[in-house]
C-alpha positions in Angstrom: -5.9 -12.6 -3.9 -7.4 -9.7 -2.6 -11.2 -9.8 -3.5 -12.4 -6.6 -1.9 -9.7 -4.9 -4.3 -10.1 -7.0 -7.1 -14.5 -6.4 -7.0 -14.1 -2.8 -6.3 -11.6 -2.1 -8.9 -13.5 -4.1 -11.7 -17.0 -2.9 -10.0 -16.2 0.4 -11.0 -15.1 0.1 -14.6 -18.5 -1.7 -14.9 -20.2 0.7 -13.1 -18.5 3.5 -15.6 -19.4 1.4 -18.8 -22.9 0.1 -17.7 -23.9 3.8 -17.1 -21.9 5.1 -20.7 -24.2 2.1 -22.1 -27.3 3.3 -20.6 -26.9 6.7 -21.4 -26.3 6.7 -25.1 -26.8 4.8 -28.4 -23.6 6.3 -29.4 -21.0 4.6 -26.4 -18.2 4.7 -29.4 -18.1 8.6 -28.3 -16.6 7.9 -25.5 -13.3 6.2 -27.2 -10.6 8.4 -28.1 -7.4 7.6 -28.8 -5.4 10.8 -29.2 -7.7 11.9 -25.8 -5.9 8.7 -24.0 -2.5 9.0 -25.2 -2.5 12.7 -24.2 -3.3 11.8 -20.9 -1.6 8.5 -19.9 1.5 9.6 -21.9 1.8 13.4 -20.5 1.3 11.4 -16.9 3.5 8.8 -16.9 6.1 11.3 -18.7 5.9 13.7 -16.1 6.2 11.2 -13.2 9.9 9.8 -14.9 10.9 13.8 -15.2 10.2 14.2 -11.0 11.5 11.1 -9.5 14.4 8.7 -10.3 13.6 5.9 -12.8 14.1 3.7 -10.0 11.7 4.3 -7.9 9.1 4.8 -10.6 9.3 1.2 -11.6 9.0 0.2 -7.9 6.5 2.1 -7.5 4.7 0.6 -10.3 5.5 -3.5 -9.9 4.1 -2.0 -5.9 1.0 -1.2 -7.5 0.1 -4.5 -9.3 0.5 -6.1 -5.7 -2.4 -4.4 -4.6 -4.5 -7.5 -5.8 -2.6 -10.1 -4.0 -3.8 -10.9 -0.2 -1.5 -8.7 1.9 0.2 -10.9 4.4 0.3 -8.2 7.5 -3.3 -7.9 6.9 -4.0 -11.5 7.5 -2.1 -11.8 10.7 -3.9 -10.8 14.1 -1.7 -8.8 16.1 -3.0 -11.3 18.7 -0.9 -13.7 17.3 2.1 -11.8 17.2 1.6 -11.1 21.5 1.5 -15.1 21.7 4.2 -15.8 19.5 5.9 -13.4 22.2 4.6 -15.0 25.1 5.6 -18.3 24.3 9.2 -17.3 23.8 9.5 -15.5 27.2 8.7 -19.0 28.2 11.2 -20.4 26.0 13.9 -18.3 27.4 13.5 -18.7 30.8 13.1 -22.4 30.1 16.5 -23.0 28.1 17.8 -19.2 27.9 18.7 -17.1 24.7 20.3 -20.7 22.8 16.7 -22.0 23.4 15.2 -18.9 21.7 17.3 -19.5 18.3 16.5 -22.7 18.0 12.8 -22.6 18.6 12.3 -19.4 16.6 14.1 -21.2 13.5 10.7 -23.2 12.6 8.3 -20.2 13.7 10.2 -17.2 11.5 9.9 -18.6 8.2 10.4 -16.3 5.5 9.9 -13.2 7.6 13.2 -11.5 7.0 12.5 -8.7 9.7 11.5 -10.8 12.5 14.7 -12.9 11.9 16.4 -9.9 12.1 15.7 -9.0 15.1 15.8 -12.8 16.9 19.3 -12.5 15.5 20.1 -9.3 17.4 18.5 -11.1 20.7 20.6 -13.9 20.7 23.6 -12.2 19.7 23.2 -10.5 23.2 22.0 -6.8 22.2 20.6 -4.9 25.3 17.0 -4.0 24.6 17.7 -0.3 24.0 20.1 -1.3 21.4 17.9 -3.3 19.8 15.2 -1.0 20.1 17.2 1.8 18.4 18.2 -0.6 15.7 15.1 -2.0 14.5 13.2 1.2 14.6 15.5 2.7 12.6 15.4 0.1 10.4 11.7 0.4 9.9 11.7 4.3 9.7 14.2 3.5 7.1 11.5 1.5 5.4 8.8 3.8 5.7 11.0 6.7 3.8 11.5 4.6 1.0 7.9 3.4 1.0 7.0 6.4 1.3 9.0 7.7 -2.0 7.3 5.2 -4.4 3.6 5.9 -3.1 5.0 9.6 -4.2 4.6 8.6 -7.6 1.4 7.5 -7.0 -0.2 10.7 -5.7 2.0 12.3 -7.8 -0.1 11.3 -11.5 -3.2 11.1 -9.4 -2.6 14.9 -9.8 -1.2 15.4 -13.2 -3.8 12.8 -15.1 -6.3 15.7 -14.3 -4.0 18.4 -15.8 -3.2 16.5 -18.5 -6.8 15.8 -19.2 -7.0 19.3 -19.1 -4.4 20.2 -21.5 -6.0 17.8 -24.3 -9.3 19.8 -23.4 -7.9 23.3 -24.0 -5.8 21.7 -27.5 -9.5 20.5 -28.6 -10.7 23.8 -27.8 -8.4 25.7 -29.5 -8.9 23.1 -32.9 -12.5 23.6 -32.6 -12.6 27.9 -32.7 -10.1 27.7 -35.3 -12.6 25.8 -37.5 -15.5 27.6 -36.6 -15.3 29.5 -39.6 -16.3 26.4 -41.5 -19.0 23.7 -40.7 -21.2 25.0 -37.5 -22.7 21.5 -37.0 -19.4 20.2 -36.4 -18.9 22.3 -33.0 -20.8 19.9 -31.0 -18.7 16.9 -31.7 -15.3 18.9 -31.5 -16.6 19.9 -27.9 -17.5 16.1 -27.1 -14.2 15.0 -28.3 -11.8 18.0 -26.1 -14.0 17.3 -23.3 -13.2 13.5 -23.4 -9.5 13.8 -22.3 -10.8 15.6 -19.2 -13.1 12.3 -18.7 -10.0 10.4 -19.2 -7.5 12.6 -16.4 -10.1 12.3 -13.8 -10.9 9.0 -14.4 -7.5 8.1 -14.0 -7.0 9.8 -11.1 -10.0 8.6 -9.4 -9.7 5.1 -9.9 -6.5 4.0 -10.7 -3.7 6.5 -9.4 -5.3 7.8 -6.6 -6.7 4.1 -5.4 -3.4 2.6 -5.9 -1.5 5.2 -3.6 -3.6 4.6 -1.1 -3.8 0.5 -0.4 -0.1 0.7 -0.5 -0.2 3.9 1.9 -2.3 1.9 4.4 -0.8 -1.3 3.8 2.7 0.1 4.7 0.8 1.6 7.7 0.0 -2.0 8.9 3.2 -3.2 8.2 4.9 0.0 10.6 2.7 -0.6 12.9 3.1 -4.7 13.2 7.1 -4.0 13.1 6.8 -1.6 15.6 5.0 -4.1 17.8 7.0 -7.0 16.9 10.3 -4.5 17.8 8.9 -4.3 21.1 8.5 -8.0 22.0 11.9 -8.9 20.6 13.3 -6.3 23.6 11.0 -7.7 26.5 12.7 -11.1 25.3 16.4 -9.0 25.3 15.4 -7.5 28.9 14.4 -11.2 30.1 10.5 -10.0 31.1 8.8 -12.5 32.2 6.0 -13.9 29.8 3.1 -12.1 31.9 4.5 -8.6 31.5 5.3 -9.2 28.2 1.5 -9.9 27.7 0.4 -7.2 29.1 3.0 -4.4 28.1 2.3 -5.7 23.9 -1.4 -5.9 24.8 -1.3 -1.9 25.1 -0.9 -1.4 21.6 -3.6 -3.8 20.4 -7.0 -3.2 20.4 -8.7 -5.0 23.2 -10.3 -7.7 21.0 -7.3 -9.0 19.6 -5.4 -9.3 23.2 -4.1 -12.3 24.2 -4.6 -13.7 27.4 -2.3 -16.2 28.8 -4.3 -18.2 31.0 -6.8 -18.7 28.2 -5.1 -18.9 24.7 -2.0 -20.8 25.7 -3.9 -24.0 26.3 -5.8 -23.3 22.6 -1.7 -23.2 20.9 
């Protein structure tokens, strides 16, 4: 699970009630039906008129993985430089063969990685595999990129919507203000409410959600990326010390590996 997520998503519904609670004897004002189906069925209605049906229900099974752990997010990039290192080792011990069969236990599930140790041992130069894998994750980033769309997408209409409902209260409200005066109050808390509701949407939902997947597909890039570049120091037989130190440019300097230290830790 993702905690951080998880406490500041619920933190702030209880922030938002605890306050409505505080602020009023009356917190049933704040619960409108009509108000919430104007907004959350004007939003979601508008996001399956712009994009493919598709890629809206990507987009939304995405969003309900925001409270799991994100596994690039758990892996040090420091790792990833060692993993490296040892396998420039590996091949110049027992050549590409070697590679295959020691990568087999390390790879796991990791579809991408496997990838590319395929298209080392199959004997790719490293500018071929270079131009393969990062098309492969540009690739990914495009349709990443189309289901966080979505996202931002309603963060922008829940507001509008909200805004509709307001203006159809409003318009209920002057056309009864021939009648009952004391009733104008309550008319104007009630349009007003589906305003609450777009914004709140927006705010904490939509506009949240778009944005861990937008940063987690940025840590995922940027560990491919990295990963791509290993895989064609192994292709271009480097030796284990320049692959060190041409992966440890893209790290920050406190995740770096160092080979004369952390190999004896592994």
């Amino acid at each position: 699970m993702s905690l951080g997520t998880i406490a500041g998503f619920f933190g702030g519904i209880g922030l938002f009630v605890v306050s409505v609670f505080m602020s009023t004897d009356a917190p049933g004002a704040f619960i409108n039906v009509p108000s919430f189906v104007m907004v959350v069925g004007g939003t979601f209605a508008a996001a399956f008129i712009s994009f493919e049906t598709k890629i809206v229900l990507t987009s939304f099974k995405r969003s309900g993985t925001i409270f799991s752990a994100h596994k690039e997010a758990t892996v040090s990039m420091k790792e990833e430089v060692g993993r490296m290192v040892r396998w420039g080792y590996v091949v110049q011990k027992n050549g590409l063969q070697g590679l295959e069969s020691d990568a087999a236990e390390a790879i796991g599930n990791d579809k991408f990685l496997q990838y590319g140790v395929d298209l080392v041992v199959t004997g790719y130069t490293g500018a071929e595999i270079r131009a393969i894998l990062e098309d492969m994750v540009a690739s990914t980033v495009t349709r990443s990129k189309r289901e966080t769309d979505v996202l931002v997408k309603m963060a922008g209409d829940s507001p509008a919507f909200g805004m509709i409902g307001t203006l159809i209260g409003l318009i209920i409200m002057l056309g009864n203000m021939g009648g009952d005066p004391s009733a104008i109050g309550p008319g104007m808390a009630v349009a007003l409410i589906t305003t609450l509701y777009g914004v709140f949407a927006a705010r904490l939902f939509f506009m949240p959600f778009g944005a861990k997947l937008v940063a987690r597909d940025s840590i995922k890039e940027f560990r491919e990326l990295l990963v791509t570049e290993g895989l064609v120091l192994l292709a271009e037989r480097k030796s284990p010390r320049y692959i060190q130190d041409k992966m440890n440019s893209f790290v920050d300097l406190t995740e770096q590996f160092n080979i004369d230290t952390d190999m004896d830790e592994k």
